[in-house]
VEXDREN-2710 file (C-alpha; in Angstrom, 1 decimal):
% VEXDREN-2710
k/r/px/py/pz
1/UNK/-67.0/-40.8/-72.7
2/UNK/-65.9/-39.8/-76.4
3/UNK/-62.3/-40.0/-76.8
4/UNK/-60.2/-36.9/-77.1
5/UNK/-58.4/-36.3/-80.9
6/UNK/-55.3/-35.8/-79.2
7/UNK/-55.2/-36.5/-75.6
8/UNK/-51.8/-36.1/-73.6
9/UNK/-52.3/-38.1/-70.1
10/UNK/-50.4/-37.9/-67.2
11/UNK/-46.8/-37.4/-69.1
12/UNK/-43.4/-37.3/-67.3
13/UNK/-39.6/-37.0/-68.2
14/UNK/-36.5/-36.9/-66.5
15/UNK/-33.6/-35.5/-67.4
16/UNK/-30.2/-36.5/-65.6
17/UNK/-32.5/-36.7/-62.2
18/UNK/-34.3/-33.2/-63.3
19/UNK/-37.7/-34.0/-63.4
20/UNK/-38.6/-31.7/-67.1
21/UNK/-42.3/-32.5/-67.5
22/UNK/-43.9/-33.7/-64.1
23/UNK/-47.6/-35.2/-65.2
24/UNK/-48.9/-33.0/-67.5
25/UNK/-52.3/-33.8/-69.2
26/UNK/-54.4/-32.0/-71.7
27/UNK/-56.3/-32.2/-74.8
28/UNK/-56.4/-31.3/-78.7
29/UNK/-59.7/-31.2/-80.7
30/UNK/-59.7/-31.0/-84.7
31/UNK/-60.0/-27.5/-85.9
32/UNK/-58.7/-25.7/-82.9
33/UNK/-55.3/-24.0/-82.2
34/UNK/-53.8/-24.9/-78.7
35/UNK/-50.7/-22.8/-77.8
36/UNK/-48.2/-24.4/-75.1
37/UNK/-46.3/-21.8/-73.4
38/UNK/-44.3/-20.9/-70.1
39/UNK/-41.0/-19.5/-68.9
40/UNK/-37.9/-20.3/-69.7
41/UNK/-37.3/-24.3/-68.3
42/UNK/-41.4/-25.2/-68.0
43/UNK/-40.6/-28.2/-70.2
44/UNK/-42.3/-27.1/-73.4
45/UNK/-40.0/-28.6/-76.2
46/UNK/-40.2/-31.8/-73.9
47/UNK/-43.9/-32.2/-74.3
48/UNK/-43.6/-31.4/-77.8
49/UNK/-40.7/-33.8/-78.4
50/UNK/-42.7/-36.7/-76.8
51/UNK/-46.2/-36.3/-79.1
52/UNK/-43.9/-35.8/-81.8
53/UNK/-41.7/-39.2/-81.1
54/UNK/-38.9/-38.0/-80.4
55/UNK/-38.7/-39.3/-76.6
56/UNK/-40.8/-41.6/-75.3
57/UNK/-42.8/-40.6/-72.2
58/UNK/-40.7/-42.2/-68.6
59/UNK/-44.9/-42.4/-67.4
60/UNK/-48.2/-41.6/-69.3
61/UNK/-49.9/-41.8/-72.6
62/UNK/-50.3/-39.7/-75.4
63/UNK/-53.5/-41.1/-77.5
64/UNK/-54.0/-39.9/-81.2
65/UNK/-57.6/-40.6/-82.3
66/UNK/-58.3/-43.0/-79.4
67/UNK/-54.6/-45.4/-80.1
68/UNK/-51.8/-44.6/-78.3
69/UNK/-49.0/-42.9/-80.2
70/UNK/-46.2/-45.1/-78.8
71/UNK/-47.2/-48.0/-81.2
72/UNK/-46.1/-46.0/-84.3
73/UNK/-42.6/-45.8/-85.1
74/UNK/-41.1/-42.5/-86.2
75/UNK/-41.1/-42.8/-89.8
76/UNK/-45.0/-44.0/-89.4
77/UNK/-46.1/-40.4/-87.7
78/UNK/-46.7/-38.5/-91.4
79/UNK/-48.6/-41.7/-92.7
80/UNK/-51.0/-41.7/-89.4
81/UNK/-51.7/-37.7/-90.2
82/UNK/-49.1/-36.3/-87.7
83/UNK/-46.9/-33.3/-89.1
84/UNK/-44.0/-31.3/-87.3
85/UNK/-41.9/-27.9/-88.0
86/UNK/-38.6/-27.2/-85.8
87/UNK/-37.7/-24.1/-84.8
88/UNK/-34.4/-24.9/-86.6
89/UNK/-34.9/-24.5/-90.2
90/UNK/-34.9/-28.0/-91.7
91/UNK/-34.4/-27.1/-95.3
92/UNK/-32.4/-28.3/-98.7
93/UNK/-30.7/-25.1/-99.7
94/UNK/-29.9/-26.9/-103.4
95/UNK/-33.3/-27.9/-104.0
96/UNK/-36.1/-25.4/-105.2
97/UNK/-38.9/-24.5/-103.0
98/UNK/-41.0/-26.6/-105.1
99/UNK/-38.7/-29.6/-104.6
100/UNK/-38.5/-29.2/-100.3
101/UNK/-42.4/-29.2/-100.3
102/UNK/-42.5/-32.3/-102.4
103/UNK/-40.0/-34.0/-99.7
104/UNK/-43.2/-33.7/-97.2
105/UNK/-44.9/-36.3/-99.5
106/UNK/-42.1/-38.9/-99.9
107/UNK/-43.3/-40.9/-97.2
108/UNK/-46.4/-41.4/-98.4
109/UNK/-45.0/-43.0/-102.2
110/UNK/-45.4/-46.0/-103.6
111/UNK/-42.9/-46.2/-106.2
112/UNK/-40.0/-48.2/-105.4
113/UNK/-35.9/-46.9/-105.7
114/UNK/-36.3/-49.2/-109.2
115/UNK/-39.0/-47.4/-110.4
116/UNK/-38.0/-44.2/-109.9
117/UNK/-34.4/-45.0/-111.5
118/UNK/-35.7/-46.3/-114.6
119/UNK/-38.3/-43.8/-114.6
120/UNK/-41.5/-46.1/-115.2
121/UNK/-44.9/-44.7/-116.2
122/UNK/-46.1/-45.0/-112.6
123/UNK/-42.9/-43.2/-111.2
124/UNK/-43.5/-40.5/-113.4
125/UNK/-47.5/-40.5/-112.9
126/UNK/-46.9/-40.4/-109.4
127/UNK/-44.2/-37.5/-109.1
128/UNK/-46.7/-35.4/-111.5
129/UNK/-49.3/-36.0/-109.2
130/UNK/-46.6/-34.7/-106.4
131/UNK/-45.7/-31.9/-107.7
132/UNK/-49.4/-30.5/-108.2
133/UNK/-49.9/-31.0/-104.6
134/UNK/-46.7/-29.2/-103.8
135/UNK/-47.8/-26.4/-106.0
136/UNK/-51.1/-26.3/-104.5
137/UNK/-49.7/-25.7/-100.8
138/UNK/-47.2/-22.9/-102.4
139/UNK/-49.8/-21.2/-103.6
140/UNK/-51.7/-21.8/-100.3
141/UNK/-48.9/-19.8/-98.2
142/UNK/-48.1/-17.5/-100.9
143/UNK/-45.2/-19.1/-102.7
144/UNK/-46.0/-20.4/-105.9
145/UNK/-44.3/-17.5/-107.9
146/UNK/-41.0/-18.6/-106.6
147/UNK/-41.5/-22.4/-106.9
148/UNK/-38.1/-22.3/-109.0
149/UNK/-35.9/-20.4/-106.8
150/UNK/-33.2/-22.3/-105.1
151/UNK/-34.2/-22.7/-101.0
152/UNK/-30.8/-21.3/-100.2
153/UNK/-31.5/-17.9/-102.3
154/UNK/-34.6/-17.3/-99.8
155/UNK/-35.3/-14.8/-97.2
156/UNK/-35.7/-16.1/-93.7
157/UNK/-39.3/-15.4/-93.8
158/UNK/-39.9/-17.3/-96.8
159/UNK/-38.7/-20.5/-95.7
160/UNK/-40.7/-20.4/-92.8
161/UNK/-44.0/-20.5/-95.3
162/UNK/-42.4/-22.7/-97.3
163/UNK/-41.7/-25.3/-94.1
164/UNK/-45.4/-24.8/-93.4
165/UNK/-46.6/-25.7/-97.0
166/UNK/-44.3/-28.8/-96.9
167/UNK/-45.7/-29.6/-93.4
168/UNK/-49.3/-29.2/-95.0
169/UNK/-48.5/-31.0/-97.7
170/UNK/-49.0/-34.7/-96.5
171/UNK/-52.3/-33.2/-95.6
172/UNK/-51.9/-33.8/-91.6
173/UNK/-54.6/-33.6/-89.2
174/UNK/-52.4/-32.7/-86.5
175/UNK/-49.8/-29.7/-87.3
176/UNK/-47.1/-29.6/-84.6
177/UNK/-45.2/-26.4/-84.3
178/UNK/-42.0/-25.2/-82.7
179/UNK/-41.5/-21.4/-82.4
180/UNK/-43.2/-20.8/-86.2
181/UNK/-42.8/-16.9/-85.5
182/UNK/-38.8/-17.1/-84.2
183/UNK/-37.0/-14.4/-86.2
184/UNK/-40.1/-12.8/-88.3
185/UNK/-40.6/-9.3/-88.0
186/UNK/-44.3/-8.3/-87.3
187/UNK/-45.7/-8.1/-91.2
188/UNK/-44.7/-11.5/-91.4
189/UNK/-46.0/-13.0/-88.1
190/UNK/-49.2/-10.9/-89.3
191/UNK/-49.3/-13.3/-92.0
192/UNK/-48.1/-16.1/-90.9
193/UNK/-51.0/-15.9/-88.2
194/UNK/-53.6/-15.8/-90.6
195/UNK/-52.2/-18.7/-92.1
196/UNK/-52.7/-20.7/-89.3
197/UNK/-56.3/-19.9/-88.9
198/UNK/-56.9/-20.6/-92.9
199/UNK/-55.0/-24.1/-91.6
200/UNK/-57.4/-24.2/-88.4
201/UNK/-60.2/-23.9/-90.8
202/UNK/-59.4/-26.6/-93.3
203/UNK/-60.2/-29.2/-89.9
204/UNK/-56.4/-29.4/-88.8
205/UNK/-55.7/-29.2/-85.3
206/UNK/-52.6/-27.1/-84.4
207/UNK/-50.6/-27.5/-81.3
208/UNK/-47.8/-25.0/-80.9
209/UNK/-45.0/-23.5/-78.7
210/UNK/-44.2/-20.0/-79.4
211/UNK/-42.4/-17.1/-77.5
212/UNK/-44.6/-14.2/-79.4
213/UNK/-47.1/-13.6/-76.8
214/UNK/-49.3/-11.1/-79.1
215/UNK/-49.8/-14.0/-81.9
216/UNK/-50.3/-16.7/-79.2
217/UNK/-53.4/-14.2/-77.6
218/UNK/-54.2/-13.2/-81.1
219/UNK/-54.8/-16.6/-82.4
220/UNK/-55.0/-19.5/-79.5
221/UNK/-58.2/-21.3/-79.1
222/UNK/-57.1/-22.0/-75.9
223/UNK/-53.6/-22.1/-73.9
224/UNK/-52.1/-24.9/-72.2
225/UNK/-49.4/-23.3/-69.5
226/UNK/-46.4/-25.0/-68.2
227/UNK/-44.0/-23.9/-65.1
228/UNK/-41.1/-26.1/-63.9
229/UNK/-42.8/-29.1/-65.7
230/UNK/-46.0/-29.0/-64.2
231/UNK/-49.3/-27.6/-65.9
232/UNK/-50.4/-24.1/-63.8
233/UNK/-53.0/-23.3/-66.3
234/UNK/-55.4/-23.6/-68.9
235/UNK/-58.1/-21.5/-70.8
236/UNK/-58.7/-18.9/-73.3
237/UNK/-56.5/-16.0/-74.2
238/UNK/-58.3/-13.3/-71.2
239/UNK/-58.4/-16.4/-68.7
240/UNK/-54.8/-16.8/-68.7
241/UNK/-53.7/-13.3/-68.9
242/UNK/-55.5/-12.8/-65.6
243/UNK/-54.4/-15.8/-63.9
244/UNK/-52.3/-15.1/-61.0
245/UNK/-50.7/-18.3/-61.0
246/UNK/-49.4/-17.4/-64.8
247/UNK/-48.7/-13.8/-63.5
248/UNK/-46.6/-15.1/-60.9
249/UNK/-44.5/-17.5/-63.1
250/UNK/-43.6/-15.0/-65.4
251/UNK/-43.2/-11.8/-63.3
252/UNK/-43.1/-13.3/-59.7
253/UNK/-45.0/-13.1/-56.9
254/UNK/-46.7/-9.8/-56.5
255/UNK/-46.2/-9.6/-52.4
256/UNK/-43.3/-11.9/-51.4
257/UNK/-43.1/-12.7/-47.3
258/UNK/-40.2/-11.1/-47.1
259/UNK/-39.5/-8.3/-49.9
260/UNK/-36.0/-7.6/-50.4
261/UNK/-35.3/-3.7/-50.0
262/UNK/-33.0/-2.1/-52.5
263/UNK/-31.0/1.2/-50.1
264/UNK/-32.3/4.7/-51.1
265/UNK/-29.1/6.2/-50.1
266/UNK/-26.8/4.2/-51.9
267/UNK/-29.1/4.1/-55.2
268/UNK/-29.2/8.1/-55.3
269/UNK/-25.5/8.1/-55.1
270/UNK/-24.9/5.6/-57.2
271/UNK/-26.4/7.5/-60.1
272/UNK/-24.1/9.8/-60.0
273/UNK/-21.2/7.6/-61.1
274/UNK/-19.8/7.7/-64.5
275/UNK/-20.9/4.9/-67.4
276/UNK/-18.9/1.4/-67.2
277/UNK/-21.0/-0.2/-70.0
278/UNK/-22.5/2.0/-73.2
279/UNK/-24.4/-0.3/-75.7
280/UNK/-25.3/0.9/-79.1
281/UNK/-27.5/0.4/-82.0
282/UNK/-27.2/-3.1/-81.7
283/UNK/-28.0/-6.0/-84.1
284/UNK/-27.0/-9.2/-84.0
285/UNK/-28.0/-12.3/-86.4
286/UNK/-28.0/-15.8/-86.1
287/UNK/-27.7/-17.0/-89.9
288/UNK/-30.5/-15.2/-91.3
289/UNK/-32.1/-14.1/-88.3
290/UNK/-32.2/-11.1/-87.1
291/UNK/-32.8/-11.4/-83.3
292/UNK/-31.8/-7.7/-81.5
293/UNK/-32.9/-4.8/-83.8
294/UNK/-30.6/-1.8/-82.7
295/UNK/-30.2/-2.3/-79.0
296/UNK/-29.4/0.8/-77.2
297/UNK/-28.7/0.5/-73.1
298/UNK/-26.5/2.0/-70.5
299/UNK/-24.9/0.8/-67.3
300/UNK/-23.6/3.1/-64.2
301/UNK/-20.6/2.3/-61.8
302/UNK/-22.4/0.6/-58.9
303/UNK/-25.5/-0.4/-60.3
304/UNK/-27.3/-3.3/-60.8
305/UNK/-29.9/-3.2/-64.0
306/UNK/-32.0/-5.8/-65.3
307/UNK/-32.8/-7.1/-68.6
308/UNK/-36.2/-8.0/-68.1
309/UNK/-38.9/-9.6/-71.4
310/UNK/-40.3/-13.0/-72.2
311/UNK/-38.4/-15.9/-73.8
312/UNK/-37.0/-15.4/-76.9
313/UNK/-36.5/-11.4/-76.2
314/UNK/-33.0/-11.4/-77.1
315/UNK/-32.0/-11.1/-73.2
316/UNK/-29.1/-13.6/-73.7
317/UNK/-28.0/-12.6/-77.1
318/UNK/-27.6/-9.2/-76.1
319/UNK/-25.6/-10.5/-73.1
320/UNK/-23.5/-12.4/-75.3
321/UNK/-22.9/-9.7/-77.4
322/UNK/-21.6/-7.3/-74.4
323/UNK/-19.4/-10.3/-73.7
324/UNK/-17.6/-11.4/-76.3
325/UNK/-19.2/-14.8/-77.5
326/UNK/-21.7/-13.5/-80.1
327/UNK/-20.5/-10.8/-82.6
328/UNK/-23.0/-8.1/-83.2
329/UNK/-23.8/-7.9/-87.1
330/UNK/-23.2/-3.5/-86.1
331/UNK/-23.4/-0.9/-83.0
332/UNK/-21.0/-0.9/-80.8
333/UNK/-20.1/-1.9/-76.8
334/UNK/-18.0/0.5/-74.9
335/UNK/-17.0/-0.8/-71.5
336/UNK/-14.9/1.8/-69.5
337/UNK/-14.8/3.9/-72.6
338/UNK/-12.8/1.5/-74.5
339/UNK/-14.8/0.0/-77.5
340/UNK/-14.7/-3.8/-77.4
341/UNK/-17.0/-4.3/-79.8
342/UNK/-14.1/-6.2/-81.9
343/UNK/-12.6/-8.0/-78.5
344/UNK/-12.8/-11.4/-78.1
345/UNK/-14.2/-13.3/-74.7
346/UNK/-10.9/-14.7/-73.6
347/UNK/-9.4/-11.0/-73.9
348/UNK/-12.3/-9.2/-72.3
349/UNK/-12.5/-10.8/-69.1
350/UNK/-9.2/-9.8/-68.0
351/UNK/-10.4/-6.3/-68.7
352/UNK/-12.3/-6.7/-66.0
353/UNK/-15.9/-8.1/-67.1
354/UNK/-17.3/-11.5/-66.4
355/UNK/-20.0/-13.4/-67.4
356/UNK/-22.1/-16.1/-65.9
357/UNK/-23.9/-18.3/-68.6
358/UNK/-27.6/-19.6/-68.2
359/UNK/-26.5/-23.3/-67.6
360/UNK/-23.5/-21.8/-65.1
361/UNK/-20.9/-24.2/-67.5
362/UNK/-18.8/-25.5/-64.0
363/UNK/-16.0/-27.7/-64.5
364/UNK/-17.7/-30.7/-63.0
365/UNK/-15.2/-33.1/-63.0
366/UNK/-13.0/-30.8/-60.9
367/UNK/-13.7/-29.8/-57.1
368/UNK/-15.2/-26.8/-56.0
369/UNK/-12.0/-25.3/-55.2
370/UNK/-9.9/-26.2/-58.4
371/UNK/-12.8/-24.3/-60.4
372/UNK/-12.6/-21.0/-58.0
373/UNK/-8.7/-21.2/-58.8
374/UNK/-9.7/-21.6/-62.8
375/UNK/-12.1/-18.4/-62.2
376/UNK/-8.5/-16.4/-61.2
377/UNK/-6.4/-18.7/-63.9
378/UNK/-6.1/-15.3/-65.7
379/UNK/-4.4/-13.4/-62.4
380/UNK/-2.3/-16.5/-61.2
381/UNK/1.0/-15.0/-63.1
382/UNK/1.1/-12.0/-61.6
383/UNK/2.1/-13.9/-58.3
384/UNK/-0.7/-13.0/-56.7
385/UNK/-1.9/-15.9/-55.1
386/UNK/-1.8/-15.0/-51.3
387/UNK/-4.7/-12.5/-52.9
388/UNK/-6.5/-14.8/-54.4
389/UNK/-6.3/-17.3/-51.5
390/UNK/-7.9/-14.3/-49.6
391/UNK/-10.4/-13.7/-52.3
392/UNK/-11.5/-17.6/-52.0
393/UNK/-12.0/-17.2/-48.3
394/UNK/-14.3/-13.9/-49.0
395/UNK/-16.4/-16.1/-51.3
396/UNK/-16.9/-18.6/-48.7
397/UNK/-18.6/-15.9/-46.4
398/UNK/-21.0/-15.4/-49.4
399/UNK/-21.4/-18.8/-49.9
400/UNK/-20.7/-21.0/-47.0
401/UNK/-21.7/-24.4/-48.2
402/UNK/-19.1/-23.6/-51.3
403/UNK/-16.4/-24.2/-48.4
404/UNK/-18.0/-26.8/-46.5
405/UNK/-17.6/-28.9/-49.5
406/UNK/-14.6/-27.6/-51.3
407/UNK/-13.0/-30.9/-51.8
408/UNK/-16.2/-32.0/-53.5
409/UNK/-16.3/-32.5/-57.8
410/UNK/-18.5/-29.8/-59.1
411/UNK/-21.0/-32.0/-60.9
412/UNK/-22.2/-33.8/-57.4
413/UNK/-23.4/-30.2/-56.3
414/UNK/-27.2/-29.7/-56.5
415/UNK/-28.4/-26.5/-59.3
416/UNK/-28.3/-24.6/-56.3
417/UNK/-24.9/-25.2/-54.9
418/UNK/-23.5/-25.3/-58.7
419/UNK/-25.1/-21.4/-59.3
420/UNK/-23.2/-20.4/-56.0
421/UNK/-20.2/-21.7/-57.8
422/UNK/-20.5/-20.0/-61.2
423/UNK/-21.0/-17.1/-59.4
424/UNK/-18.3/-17.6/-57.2
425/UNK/-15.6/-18.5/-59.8
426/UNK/-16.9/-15.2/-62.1
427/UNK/-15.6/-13.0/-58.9
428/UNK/-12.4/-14.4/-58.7
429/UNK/-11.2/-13.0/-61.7
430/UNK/-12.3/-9.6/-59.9
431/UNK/-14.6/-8.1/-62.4
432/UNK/-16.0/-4.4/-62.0
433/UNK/-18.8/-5.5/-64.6
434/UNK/-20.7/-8.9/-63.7
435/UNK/-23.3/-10.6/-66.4
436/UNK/-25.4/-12.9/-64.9
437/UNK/-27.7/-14.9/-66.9
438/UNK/-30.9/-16.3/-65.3
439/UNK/-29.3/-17.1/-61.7
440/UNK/-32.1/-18.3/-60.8
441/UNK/-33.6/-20.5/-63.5
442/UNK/-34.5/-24.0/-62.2
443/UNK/-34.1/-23.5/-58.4
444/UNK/-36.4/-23.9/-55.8
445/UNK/-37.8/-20.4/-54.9
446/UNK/-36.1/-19.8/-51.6
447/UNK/-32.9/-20.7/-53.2
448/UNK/-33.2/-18.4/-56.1
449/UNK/-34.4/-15.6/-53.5
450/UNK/-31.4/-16.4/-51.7
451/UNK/-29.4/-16.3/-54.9
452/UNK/-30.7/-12.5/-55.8
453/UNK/-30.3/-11.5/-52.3
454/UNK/-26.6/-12.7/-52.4
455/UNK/-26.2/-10.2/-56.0
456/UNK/-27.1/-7.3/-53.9
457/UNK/-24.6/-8.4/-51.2
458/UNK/-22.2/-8.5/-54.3
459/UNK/-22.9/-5.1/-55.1
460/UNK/-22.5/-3.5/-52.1
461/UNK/-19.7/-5.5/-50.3
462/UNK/-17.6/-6.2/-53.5
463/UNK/-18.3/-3.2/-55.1
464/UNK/-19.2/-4.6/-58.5
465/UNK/-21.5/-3.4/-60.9
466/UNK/-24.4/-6.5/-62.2
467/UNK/-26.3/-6.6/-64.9
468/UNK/-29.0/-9.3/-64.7
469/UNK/-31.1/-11.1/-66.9
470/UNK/-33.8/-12.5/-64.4
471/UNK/-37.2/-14.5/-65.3
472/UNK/-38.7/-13.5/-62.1
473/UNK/-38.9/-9.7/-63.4
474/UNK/-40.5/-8.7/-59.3
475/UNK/-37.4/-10.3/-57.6
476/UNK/-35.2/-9.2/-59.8
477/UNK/-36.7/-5.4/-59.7
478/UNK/-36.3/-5.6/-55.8
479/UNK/-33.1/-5.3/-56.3
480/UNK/-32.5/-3.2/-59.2
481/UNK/-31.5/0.5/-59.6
482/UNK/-33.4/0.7/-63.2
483/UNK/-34.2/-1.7/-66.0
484/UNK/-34.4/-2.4/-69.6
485/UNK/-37.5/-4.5/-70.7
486/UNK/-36.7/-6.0/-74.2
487/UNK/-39.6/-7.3/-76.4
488/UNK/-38.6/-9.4/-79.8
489/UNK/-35.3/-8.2/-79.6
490/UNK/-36.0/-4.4/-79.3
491/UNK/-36.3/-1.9/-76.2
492/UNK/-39.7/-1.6/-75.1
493/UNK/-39.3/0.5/-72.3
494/UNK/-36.7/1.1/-69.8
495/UNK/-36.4/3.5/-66.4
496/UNK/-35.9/2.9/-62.6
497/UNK/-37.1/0.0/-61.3
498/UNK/-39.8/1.5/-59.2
499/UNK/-41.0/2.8/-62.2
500/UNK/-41.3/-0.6/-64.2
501/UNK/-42.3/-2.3/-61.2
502/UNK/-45.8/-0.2/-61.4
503/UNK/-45.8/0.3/-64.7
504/UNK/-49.0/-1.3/-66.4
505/UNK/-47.1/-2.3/-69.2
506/UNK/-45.1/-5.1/-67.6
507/UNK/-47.0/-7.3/-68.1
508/UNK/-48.1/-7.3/-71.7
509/UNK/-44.2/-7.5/-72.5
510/UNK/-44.7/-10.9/-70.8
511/UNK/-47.9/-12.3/-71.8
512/UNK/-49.2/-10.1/-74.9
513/UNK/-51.4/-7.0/-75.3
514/UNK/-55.1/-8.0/-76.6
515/UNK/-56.5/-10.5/-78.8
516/UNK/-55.3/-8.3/-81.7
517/UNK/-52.0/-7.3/-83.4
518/UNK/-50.4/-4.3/-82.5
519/UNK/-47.2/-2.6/-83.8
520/UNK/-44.5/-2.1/-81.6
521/UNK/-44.3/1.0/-80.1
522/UNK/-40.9/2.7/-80.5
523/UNK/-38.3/2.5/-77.6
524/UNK/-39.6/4.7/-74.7
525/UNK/-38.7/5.5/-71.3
526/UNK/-41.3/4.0/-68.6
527/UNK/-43.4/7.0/-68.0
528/UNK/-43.5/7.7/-71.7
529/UNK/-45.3/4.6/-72.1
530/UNK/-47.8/4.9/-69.9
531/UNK/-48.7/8.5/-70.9
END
């Protein structure tokens, strides 16, 4: 049997007992594009992180033209062909372009510190000869006219060509990618996909992760697809966008056993209640990145609404923003008609909005009852701790294992358990508006089930209104009185969540339209879409 360019057998990694990557195996041929993808927690950057060197594998092989990769140290991955972007720009703002590509070739000198001090005839010879292969990759992405320019004075879309030229550079023959489209609007992914497939053609294999689902189906040879660290599926572009296993890890299950029932009655008077939370025209950056592109959403007393899209949306951001802990670059966030756009986290909360984070952030040094009594720290001056004592006992009948183990530290809970008491501690400081972020991410199904069924428990016994960011979007609809589905940081399409529950276009927002680029359609209620 004819050994595999790249062959990735039987990986594993834990992580602080959370098995990440759970025997994972698959190929990479010269010349072909393979695009690793899955929802948020599959173990992606892992697998990535292991062929590149970063980690070493706890189990399994990675082999690299027949020899396994753990022989080679890290600085030995360039000279055996073997290049890598981050999703993290990796740049020397004070160098010119020119300069950062030439830093792809360094490890392949010869010229000693001595020799390049002095400035010898070969030192000299041999940075000429560097800086005509630099130029030659500049020109190759489309950079060569600003070979000059300082790396710092570049737009954000520039220095991701100008990582990929000094990546190309060393002249790999295995390009690794982390999230090469992050933060490029769709001209520029439109280019920078057609630079891949000039790359592809040139004989370099490309393995990449990427959260743009229309340049994944656009220009993936074939796609490698992870869930909770195991491998669910592989094929071309088509296969995978009708696999039901891949369906079902992005949206959910399509019939559960038991489908939770969101109340007519109480949804129809609900709507009828006045705004709590008004988003609009939001943007919000990170550095140069632009990642939410004039966000416009709307939140009803007594509702729950979901934030619904694929990884790297801008669910969280925008949740962040609402909250406090991200400042929006412009719009504005009015919650009970009072613009906080300006408020800091630490004053918002007592306001009466709270916000459970993706990795819940529990005290877990302290037992589950000392972080239910930080969740009301805010209240405790008001002398009101007979009602907060109350309010602790009306979280155990939510969660009854919180109390069984009350005396227990926080960080001996399992993920389950230590959602339950995120959740728990954000209702203690009695908020009419709860953010949750992914409750269910990394749980066992039943227990994230259980988990969702609990937020609608919250809703109707508590009174308080949720909005959710959920990666099962079918779970999360169940429950839902409407929805916002967010597609590279803009609105895609938004109504009740009956409505995007049928609609056709749910999942494209989760797995990309056809093999070919489209433009974004312009924000649109649900039945506007479809017609």
């Amino acid at each position: 049997m004819t050994a595999k360019f790249l062959q990735v057998d039987k990986i594993t990694m834990d992580f602080g007992g959370v098995r990440a990557v759970d025997n994972v195996s698959f190929s990479v041929e010269p010349g072909e594009i393979v695009a690793l993808i899955g929802p948020n927690g599959a173990g992606k950057s892992t697998v990535l992180n292991m062929i590149s060197g970063t980690i070493p594998p706890l189990q399994g092989e990675i082999y690299y033209q027949g020899k396994p990769l753990s022989k080679l140290k890290g600085h030995e991955y360039s000279g055996a062909g073997i290049s890598r972007t981050f999703q993290n720009l990796q740049t020397f703002d004070d160098m010119t372009v020119l300069e950062n590509v030439m830093v792809g070739l360094h490890a392949r000198t010869k010229s000693e510190l001595f020799s390049c001090g002095i400035r010898s005839l070969s030192a000299r010879r041999e940075e000429r000869s560097m800086r005509e292969q630099a130029l030659e990759w500049l020109e190759f992405v489309g950079l060569a006219d600003l070979k000059d320019q300082l790396a710092g004075n570049l737009a954000y879309g520039k220095l991701k060509q100008m990582e990929i030229a000094r990546a190309m550079v060393a002249k790999p023959k295995l390009l690794l990618l982390d999230e090469p489209a992050a933060g490029l609007n769709h001209s520029e992914t439109l280019e920078m996909s057609k630079m891949f497939q000039k790359i592809k053609y040139l004989g370099t294999a490309i393995l990449l992760v990427e959260h743009d689902m229309d340049m994944i189906m656009s220009i993936a040879d074939r796609i490698i697809v992870l869930d909770r660290g195991k491998k669910i599926a592989e094929g071309t572009s088509s296969e995978i966008q009708a696999n039901p296993k891949v369906i079902a890890a992005y949206i959910g299950e399509e019939k559960e056993e038991e489908p939770i029932q969101t109340s007519k009655k109480s949804s129809s008077q609900r709507v009828k209640k006045k705004t709590i939370l008004s988003v609009k025209n939001i943007v919000a950056r990170y550095g140069p990145v632009e990642v939410l592109h004039g966000i416009d959403l709307h939140v009803s007393e007594g509702e729950i609404v979901s934030l619904l899209g694929s990884n790297g949306a801008g669910k969280t951001t925008l949740l962040n923003c609402i909250c406090g802990l991200h400042a929006a670059k412009s719009g504005t966030v009015e919650f009970n008609e009072r613009d906080i756009s300006k408020t800091s986290a630490e004053k918002i909360v007592p306001l009466g909005m709270a916000h459970v984070p993706e990795r819940r952030q529990i005290f877990s040094t302290l037992t589950v009852e000392d972080n239910l009594y930080l969740g009301a720290s805010h209240r405790l001056s008001r002398g009101s701790s007979q009602q907060i004592e109350k309010e602790i006992k009306d979280v155990y009948k939510l969660f009854p294992i919180l109390e069984e183990r009350k005396n227990q530290l926080g960080g001996t809970l399992s993920g389950g358990q230590q959602q339950m008491l995120a959740i728990s501690r954000a209702l203690l400081s009695r908020p009419s508006l709860l953010l949750l972020d992914e409750p269910s991410l990394g749980l066992a199904p039943l227990v994230g089930k259980e988990i969702l069924e609990i937020v609608k428990r919250i809703r109707d016994e508590w009174g308080t209104t949720v909005l959710l960011v959920e990666q099962n979007a079918r779970a999360a609809l169940a429950i839902s009185d409407r929805a916002y589905v967010l597609s590279t940081g803009k609105v895609l399409m938004h109504g009740s969540a009956e409505e995007i529950m049928n609609h056709p276009e749910i999942q494209s927002a989760y797995l990309g339209k056809s093999q070919t680029f489209v433009d974004s359609p312009e924000v649109q209620s649900a039945d506007q879409v479809q017609a």
